[in-house]
PyMOL Python script that loads the backbone (N, CA, C, O; Angstrom):
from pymol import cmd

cmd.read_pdbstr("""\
ATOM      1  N   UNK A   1     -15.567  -8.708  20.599  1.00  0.00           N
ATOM      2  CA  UNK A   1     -14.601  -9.170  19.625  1.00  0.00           C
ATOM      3  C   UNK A   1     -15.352  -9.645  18.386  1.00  0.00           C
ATOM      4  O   UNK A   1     -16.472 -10.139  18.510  1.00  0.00           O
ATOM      5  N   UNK A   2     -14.811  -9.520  17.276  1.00  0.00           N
ATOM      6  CA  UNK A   2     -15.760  -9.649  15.857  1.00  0.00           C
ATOM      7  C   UNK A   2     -14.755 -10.925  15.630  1.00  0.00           C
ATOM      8  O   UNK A   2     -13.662 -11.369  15.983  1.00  0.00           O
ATOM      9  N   UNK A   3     -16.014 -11.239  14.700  1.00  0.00           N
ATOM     10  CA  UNK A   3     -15.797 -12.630  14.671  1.00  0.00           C
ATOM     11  C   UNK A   3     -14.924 -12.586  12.747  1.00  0.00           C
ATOM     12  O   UNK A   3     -15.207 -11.835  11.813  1.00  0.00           O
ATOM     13  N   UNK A   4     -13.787 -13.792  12.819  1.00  0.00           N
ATOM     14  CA  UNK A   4     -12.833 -13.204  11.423  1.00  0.00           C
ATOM     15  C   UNK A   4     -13.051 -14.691  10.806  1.00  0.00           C
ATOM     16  O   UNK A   4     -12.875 -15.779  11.355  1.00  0.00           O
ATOM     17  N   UNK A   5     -13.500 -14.384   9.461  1.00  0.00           N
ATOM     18  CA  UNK A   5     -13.363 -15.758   8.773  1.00  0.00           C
ATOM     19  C   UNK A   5     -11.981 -16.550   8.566  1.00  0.00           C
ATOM     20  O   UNK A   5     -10.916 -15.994   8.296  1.00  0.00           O
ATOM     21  N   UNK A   6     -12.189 -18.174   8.763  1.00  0.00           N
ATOM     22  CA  UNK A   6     -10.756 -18.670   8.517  1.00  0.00           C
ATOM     23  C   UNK A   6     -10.244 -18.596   7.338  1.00  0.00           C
ATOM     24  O   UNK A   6      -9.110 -19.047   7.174  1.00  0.00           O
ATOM     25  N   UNK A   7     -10.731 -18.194   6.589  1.00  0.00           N
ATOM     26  CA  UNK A   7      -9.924 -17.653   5.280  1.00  0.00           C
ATOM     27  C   UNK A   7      -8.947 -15.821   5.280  1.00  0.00           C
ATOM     28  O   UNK A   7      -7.946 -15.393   4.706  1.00  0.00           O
ATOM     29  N   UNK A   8      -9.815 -15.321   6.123  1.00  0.00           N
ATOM     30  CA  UNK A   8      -9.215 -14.432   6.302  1.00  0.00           C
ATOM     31  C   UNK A   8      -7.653 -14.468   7.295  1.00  0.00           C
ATOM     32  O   UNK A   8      -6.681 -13.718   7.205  1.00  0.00           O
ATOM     33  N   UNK A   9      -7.868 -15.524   8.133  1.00  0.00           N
ATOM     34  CA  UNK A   9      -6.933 -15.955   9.656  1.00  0.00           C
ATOM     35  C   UNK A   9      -5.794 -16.506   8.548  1.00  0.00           C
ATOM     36  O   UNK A   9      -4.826 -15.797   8.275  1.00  0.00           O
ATOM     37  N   UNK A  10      -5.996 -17.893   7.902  1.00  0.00           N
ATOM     38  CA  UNK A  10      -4.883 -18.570   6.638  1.00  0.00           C
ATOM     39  C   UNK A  10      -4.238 -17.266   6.007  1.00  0.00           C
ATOM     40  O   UNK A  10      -3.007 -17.258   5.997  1.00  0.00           O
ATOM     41  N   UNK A  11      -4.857 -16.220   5.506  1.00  0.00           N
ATOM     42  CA  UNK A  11      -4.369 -15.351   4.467  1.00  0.00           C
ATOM     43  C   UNK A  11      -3.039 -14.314   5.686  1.00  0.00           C
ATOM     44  O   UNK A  11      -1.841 -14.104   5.493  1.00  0.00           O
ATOM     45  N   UNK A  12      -3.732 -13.988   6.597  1.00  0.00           N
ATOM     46  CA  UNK A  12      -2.502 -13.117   7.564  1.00  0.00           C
ATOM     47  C   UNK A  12      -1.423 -14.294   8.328  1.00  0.00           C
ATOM     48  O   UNK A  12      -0.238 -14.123   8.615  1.00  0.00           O
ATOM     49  N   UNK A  13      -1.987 -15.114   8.471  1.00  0.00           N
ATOM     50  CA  UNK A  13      -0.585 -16.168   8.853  1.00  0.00           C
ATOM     51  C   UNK A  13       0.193 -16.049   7.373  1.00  0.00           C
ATOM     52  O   UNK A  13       1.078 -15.224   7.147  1.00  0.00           O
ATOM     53  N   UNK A  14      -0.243 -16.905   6.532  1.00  0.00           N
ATOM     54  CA  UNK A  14       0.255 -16.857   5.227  1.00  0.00           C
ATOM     55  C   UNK A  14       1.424 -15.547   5.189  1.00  0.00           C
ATOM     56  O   UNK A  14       2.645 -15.589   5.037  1.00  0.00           O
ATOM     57  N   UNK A  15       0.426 -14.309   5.407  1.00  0.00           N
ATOM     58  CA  UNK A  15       1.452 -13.346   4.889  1.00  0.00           C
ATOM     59  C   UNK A  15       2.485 -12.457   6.129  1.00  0.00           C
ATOM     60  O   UNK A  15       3.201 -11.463   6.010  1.00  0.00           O
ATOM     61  N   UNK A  16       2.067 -13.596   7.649  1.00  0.00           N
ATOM     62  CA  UNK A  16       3.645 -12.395   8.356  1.00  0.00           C
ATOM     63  C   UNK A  16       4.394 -14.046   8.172  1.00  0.00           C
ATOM     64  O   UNK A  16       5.618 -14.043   8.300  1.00  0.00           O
ATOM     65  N   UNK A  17       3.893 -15.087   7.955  1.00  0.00           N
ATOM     66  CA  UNK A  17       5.519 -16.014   7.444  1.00  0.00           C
ATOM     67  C   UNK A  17       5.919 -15.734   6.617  1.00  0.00           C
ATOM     68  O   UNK A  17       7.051 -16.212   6.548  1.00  0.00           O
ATOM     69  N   UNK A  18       5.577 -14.913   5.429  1.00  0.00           N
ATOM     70  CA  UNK A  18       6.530 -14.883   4.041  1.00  0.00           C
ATOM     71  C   UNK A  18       7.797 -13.989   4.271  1.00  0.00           C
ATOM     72  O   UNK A  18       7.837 -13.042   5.057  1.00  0.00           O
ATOM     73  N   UNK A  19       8.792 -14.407   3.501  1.00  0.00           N
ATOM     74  CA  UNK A  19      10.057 -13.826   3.346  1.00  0.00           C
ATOM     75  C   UNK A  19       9.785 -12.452   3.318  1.00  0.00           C
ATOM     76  O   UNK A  19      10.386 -12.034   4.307  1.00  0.00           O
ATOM     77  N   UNK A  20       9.073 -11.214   2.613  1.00  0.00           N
ATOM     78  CA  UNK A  20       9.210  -9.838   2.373  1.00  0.00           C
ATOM     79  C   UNK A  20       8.764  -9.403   4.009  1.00  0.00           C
ATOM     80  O   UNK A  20       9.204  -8.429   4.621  1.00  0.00           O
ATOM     81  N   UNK A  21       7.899 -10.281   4.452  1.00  0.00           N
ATOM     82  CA  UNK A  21       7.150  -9.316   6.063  1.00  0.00           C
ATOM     83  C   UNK A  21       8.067  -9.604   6.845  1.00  0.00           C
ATOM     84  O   UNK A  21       8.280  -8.786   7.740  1.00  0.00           O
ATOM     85  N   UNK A  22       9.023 -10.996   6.781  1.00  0.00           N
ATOM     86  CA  UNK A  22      10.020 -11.364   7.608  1.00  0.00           C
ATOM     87  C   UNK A  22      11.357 -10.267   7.624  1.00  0.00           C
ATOM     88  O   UNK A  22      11.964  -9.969   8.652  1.00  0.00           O
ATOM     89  N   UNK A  23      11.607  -9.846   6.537  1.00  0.00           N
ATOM     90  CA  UNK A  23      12.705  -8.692   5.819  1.00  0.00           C
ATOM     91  C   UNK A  23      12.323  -7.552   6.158  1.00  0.00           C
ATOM     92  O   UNK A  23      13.206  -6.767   6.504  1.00  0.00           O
ATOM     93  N   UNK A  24      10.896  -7.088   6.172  1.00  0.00           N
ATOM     94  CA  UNK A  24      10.669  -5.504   6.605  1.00  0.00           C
ATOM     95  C   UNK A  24      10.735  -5.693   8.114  1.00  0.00           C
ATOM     96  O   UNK A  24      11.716  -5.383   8.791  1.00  0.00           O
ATOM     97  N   UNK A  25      10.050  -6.019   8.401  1.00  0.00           N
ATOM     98  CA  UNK A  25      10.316  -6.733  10.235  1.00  0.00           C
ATOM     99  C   UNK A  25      11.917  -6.508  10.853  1.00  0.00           C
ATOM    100  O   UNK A  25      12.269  -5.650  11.662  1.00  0.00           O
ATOM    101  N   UNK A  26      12.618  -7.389  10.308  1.00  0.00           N
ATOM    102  CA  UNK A  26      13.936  -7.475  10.366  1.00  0.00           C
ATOM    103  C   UNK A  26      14.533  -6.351  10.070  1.00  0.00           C
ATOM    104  O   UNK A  26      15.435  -6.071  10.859  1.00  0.00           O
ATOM    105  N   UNK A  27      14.270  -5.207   8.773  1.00  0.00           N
ATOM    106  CA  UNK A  27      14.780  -4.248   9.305  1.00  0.00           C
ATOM    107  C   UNK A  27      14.360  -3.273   9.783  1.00  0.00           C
ATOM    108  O   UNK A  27      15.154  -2.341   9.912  1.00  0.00           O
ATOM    109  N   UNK A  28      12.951  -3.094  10.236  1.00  0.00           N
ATOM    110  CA  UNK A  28      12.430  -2.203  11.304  1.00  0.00           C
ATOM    111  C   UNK A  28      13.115  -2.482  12.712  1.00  0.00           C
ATOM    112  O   UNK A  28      13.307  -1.441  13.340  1.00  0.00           O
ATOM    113  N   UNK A  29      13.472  -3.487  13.270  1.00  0.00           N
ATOM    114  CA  UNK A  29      13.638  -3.276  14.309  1.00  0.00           C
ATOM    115  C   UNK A  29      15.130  -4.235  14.412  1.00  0.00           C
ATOM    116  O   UNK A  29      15.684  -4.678  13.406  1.00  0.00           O
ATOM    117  N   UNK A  30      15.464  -4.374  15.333  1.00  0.00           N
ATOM    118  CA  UNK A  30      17.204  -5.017  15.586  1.00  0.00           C
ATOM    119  C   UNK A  30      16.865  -6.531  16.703  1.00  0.00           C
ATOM    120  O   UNK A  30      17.423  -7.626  16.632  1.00  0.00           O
ATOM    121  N   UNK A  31      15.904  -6.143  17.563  1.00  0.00           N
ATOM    122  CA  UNK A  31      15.816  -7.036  18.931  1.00  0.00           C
ATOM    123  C   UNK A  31      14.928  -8.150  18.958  1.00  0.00           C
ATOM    124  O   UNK A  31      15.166  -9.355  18.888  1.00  0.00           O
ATOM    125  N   UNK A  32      13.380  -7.238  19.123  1.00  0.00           N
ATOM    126  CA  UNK A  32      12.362  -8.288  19.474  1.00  0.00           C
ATOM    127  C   UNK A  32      11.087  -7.360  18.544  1.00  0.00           C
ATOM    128  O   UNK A  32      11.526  -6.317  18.060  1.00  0.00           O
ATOM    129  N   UNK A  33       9.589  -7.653  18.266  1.00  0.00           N
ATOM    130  CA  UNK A  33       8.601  -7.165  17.639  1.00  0.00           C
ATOM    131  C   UNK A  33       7.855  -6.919  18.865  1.00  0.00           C
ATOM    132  O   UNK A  33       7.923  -7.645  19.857  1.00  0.00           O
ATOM    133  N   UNK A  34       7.324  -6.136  18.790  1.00  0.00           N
ATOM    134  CA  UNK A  34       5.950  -5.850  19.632  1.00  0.00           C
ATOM    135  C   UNK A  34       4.812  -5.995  19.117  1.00  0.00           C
ATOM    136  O   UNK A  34       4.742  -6.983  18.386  1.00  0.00           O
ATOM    137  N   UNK A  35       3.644  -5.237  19.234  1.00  0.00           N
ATOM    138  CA  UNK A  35       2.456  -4.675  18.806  1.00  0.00           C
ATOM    139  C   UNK A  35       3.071  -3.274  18.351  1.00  0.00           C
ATOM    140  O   UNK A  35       2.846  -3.182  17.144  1.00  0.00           O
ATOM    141  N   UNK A  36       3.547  -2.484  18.669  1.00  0.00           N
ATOM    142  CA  UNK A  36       3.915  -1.737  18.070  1.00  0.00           C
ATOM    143  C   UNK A  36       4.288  -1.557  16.666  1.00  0.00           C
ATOM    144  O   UNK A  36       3.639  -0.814  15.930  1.00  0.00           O
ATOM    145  N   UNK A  37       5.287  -2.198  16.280  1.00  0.00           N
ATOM    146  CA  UNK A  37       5.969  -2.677  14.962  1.00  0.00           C
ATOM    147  C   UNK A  37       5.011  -3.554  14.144  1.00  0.00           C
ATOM    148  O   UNK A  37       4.983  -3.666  12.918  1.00  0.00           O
ATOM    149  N   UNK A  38       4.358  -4.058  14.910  1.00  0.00           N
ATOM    150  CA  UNK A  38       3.056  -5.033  13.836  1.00  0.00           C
ATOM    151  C   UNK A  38       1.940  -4.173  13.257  1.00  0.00           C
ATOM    152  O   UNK A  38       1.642  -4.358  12.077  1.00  0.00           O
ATOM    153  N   UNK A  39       1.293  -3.253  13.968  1.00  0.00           N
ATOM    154  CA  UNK A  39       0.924  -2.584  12.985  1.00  0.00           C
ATOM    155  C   UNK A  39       1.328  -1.244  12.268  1.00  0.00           C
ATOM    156  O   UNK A  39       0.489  -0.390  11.978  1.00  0.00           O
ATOM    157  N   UNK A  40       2.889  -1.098  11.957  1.00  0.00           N
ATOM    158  CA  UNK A  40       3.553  -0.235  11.181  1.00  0.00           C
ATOM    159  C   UNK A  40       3.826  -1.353   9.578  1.00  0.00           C
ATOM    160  O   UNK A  40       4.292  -0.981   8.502  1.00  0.00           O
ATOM    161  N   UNK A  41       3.411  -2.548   9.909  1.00  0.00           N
ATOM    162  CA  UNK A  41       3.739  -3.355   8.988  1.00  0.00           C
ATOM    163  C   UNK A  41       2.603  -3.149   7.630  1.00  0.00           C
ATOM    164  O   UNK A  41       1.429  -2.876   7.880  1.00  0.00           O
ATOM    165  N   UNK A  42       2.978  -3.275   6.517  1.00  0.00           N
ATOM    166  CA  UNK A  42       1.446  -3.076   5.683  1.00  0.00           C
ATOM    167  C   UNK A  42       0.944  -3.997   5.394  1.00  0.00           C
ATOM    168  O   UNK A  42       1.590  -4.761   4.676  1.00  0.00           O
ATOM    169  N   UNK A  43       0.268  -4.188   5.592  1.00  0.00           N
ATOM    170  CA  UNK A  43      -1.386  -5.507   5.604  1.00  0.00           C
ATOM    171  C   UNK A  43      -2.109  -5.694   4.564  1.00  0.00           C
ATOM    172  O   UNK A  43      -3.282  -5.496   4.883  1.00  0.00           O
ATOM    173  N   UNK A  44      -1.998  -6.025   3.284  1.00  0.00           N
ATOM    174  CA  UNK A  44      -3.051  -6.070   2.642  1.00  0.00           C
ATOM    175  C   UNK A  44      -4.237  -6.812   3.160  1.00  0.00           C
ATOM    176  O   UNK A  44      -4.350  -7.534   4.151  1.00  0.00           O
ATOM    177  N   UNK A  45      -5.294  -6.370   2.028  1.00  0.00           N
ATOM    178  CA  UNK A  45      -6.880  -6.949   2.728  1.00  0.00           C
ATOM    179  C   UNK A  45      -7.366  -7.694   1.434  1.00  0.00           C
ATOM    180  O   UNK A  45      -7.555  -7.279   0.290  1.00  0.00           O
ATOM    181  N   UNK A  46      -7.525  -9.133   2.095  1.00  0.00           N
ATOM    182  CA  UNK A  46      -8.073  -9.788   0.922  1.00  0.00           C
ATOM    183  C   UNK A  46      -9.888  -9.332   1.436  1.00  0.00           C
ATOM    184  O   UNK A  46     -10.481  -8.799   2.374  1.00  0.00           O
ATOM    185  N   UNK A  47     -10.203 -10.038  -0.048  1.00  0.00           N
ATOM    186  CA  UNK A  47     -11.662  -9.949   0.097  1.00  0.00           C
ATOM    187  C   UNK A  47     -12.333 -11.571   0.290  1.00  0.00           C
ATOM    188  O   UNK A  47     -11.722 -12.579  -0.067  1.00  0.00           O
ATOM    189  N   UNK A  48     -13.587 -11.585   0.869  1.00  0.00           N
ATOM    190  CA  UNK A  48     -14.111 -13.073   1.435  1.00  0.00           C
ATOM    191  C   UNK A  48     -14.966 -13.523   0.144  1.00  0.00           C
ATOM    192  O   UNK A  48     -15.681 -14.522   0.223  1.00  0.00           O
ATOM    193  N   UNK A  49     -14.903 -12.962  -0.745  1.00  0.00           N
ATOM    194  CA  UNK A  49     -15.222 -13.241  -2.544  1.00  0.00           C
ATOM    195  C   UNK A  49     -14.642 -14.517  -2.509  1.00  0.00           C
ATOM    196  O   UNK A  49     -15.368 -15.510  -2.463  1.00  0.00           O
ATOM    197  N   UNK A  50     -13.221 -14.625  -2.529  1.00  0.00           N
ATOM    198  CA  UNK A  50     -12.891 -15.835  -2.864  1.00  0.00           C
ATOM    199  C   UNK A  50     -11.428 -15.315  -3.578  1.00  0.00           C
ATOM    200  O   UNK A  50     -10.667 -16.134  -4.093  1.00  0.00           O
TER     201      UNK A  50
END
""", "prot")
cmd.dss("prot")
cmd.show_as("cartoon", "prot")
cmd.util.cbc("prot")
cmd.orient("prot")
């Protein structure tokens, strides 16, 4: 397992709580999320620059 900076961990929490990932989520699927549906989601990639 590779090891993920906590800036990187803050930035993907940050972005599946926001309203737009909550809305595509919501209408990808009707029930429950899997792993499946999580990575159909789009992810941006911050950089560890800052």
């Amino acid at each position: 397992m590779q090891a993920v900076s906590p800036l990187r961990l803050l930035f993907a929490l940050a972005w599946f709580n926001s309203v737009p990932v909550d809305w595509l989520a919501r209408f990808m699927i009707q029930i429950h999320i899997s792993k499946t549906y999580l990575y159909r989601l789009p992810m941006p990639q911050p950089t560890d620059d800052g």
